[in-house]
C-alpha positions in Angstrom: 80.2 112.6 93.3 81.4 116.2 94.4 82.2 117.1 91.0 78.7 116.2 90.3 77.1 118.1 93.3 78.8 121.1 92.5 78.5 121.4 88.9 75.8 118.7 87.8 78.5 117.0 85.2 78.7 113.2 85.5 82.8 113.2 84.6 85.6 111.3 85.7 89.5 112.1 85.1 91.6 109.4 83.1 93.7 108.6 86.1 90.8 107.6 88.3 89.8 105.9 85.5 92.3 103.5 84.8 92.0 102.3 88.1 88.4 100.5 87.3 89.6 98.0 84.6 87.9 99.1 81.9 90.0 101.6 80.6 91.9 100.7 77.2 94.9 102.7 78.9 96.9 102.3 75.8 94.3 104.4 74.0 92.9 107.0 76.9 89.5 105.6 76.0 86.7 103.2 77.3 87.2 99.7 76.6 84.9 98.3 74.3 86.2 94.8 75.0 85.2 95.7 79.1 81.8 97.5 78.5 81.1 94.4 76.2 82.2 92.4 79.2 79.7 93.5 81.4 77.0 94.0 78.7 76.7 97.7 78.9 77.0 99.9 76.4 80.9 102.1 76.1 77.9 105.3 76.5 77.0 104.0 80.4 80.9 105.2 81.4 81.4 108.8 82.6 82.8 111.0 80.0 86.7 111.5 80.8 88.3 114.2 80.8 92.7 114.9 81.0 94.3 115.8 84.3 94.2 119.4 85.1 91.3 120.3 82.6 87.9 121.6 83.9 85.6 119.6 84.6 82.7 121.9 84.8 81.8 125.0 86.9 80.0 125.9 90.2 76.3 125.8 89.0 74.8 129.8 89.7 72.5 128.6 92.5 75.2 126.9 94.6 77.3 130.0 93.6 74.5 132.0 95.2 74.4 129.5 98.5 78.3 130.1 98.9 78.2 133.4 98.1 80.7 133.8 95.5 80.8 136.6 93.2 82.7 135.4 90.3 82.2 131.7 88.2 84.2 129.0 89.7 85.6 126.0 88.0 86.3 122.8 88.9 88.8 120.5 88.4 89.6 116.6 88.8 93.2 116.2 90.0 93.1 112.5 89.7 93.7 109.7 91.6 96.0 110.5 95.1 98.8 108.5 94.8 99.6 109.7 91.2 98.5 112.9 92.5 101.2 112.8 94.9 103.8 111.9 92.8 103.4 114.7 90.8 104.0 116.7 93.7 107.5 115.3 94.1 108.1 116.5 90.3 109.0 112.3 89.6 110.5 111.4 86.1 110.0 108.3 84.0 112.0 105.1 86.1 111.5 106.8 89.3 109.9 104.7 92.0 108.1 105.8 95.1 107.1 104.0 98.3 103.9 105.5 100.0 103.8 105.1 103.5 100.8 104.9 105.9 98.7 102.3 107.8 99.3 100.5 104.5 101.9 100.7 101.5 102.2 101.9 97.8 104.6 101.0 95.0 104.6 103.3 92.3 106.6 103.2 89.1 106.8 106.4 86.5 107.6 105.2 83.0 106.5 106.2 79.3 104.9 102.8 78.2 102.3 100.9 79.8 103.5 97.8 80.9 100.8 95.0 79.9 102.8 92.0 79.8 102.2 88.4 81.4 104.2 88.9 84.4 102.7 92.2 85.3 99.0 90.3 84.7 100.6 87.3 86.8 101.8 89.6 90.0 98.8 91.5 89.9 100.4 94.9 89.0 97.7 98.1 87.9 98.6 100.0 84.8 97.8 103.7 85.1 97.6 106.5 82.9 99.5 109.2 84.8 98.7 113.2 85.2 101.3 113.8 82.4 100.7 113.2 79.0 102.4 110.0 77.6 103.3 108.9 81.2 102.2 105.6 83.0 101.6 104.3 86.2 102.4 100.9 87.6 101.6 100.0 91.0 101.1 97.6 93.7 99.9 98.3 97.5 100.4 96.2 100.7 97.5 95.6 102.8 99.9 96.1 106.0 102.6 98.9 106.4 102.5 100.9 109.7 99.7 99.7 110.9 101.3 96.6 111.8 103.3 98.9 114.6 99.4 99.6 115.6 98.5 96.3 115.7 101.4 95.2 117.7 100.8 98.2 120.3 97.3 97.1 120.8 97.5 93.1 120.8 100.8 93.4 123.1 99.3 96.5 124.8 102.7 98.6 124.5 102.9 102.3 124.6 103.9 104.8 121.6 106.8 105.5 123.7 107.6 102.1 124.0 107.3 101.4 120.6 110.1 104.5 120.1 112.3 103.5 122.1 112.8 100.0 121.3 112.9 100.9 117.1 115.5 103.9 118.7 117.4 100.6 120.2 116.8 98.1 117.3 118.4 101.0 114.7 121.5 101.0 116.5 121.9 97.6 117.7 121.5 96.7 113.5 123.2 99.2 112.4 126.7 97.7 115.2 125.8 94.3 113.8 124.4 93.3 117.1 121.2 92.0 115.9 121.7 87.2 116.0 119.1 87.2 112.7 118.8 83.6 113.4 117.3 84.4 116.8 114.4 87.0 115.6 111.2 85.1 115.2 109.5 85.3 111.6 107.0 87.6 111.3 104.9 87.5 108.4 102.5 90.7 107.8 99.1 89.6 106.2 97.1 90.9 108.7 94.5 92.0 106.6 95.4 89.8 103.7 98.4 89.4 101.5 100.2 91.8 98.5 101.7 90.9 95.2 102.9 89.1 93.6 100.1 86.8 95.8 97.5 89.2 96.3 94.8 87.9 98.3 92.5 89.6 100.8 91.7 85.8 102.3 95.5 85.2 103.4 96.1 85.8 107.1 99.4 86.9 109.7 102.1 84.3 110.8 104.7 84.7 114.0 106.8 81.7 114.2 109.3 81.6 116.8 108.1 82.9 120.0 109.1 81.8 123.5 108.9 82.8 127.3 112.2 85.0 126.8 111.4 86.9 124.2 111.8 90.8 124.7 109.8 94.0 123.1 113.3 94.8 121.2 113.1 91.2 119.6 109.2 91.3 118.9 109.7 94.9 117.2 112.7 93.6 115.4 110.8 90.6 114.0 107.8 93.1 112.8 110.1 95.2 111.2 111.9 92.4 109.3 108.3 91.1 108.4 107.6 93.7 107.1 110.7 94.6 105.4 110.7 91.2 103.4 107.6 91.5 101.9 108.2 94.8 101.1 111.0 93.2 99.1 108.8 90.5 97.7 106.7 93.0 96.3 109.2 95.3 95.0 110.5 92.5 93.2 108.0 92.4 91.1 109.0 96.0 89.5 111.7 96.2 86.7 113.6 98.9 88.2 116.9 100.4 87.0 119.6 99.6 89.6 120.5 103.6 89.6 117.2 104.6 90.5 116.8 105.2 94.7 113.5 103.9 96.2 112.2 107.4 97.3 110.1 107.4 100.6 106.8 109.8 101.8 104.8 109.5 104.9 105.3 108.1 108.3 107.8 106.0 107.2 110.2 108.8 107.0 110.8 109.1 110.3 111.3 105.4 111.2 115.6 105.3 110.2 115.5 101.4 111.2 112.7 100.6 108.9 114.4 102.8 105.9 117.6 101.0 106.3 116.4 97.8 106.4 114.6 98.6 102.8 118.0 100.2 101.7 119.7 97.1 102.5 117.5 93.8 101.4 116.9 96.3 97.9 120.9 97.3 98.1 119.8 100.7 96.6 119.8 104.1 98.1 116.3 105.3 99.4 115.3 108.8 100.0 113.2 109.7 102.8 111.5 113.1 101.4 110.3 115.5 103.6 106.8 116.8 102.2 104.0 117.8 103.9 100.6 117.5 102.3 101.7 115.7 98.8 98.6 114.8 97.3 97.4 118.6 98.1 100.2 119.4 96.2 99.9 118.0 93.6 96.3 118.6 93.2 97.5 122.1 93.2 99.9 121.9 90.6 97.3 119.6 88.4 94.8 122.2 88.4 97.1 125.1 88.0 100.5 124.3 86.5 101.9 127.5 85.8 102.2 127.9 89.4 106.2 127.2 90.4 106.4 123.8 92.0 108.0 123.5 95.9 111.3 122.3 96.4 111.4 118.6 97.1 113.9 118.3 100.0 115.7 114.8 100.9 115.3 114.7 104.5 117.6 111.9 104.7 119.3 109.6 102.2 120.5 106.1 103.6 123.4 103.9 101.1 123.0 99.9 101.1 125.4 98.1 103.2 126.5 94.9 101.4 127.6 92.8 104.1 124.2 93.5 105.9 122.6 92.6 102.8 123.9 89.3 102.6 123.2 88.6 106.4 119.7 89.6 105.8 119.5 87.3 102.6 119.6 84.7 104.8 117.1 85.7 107.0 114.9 86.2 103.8 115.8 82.7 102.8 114.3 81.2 106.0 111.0 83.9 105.7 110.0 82.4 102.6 110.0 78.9 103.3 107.2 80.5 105.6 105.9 82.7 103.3 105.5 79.8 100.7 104.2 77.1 103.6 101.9 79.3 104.7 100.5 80.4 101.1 100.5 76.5 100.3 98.2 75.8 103.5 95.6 78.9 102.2 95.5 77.5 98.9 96.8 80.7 97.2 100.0 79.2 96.2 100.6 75.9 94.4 102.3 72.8 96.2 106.1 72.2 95.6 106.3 75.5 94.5 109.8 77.2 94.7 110.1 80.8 93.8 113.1 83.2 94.9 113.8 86.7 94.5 117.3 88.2 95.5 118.4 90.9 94.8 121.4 90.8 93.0 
């Protein structure tokens, strides 16, 4: 819409796209197979253009109104969480985990991958702002903004909040935390990610008494959230050398980072960029410009015994998970599914 308000050009970029379904991703073209789908003609689709190409330019009148001088061009960077990821200079098999009120998985590889379990898990192929580079990706409905909705519902303060995930780090971290004791907290708030994506599915808390404290409510949120993180991830081939690396709020959250580190028992990076999709939008529309250093702000190892302690805490979440999936509908009865990592 702005590219069309400032230049008059109805254009879209490939990585915006391939996020609409009916882009042969494969081929970087319209999908005949989709336009015939929805009997309209390939010609009713915007006409795409590559990452980092113009678009158009700043039409002379709207020049005149905003009084500049010289032409301007214009430029799609794409679609923000690719965007982003080109900020952070990401290589095929790297994975990234955006942070926020909800989550992003995002996988960098040189193939599309269009096979039945990717269709199954609901997983979106994506043509990336490289050339030959693709996108696979899966978001979670809930990520920080479960901490929001606990603040509200249990009307805690921010410093609260703080304090107690302060509290919970260190008490996991010196094996304090009795796992069988931390109610199960299951995140689908506003509805549920892969591999059972469904907007319908709503939140669980099981275990609650008269003696439960704000350290053992946070704890439970941040497990919750931590195991179907892992759930999702899951659902990702990912080489077992590759770290999970880490941007946005997230980052500064050590108890929630080392919980991922340990139920994935693989390194994640917490990387300390401001302004990412900027970034990359920057570097999309003008890539001879040098790239920023991407700096590590802190990178937390897996802990193996932990691991296994929180495997079976995960064990006991999914019969949960899977009860409660069962009771929507979403998920067949009798239906047994596990995925440990290894």
């Amino acid at each position: 819409m702005l590219l069309w308000r400032l230049t008059g050009e109805q254009r879209t970029d490939i990585t915006l796209a391939s996020r609409t379904l009916c882009l042969d991703v494969r081929k970087g073209e319209w999908s005949a197979k989709a336009a015939a789908l929805l009997h309209v003609p390939c010609t009713a689709f915007a006409p795409l253009v590559q990452p980092g190409e113009h678009a158009g330019w700043v039409s002379e009148s709207l020049c005149k109104t905003l009084g500049f001088s010289q032409p301007v061009s214009v430029t799609l960077a794409g679609h923000d969480h690719m965007v982003g990821a080109r900020a952070l200079q990401m290589m095929p098999g790297d994975i990234l985990n955006s942070t926020g009120t909800t989550e992003g998985i995002l996988q960098l590889d040189t193939q599309p991958t269009l096979d039945e379990q990717a269709k199954r898990d609901k997983l979106a192929n994506g043509c990336y702002s490289l050339a030959n580079q693709f996108t696979l990706f899966a978001s979670l409905p809930v990520g920080g903004f479960a901490l929001e909705w606990l603040r509200n519902t249990f009307r805690l303060t921010d410093e609260e909040i703080a304090a107690s995930l302060t509290r919970g780090h260190a008490d996991y971290l010196a094996g304090n935390w009795l796992l069988d004791d931390i109610p199960v907290f299951i995140p689908h708030l506003r509805g549920s990610g892969s591999p059972y994506k469904n907007r319908h599915t709503r939140g669980l808390f099981y275990g609650l008494g008269d003696t439960l404290s704000i350290d053992m409510l946070i704890a439970s949120v941040s497990l919750g959230l931590t195991m179907e993180f892992a759930n999702c991830f899951a659902c990702f081939n990912v080489p077992g050398t590759s770290a999970l690396k880490v941007i946005g709020p997230a980052t500064h959250n050590p108890l929630w980072l080392q919980l991922k580190a340990d139920i994935l028992q693989r390194p994640v990076e917490a990387i300390a960029f401001n302004e990412a999709v900027s970034v990359g939008a920057l570097l999309t529309a003008a890539p001879d410009i040098p790239p920023p250093p991407v700096a590590i702000a802190q990178r937390l190892l897996p802990n193996r015994a932990r691991y296994h302690q929180l495997q079976r805490y995960q064990h006991k979440w999914k019969s949960w998970y899977q009860l409660k999936l069962q009771q929507e509908g979403v998920m067949p009865l009798h239906h047994r599914e596990e995925h440990y990592v290894e």
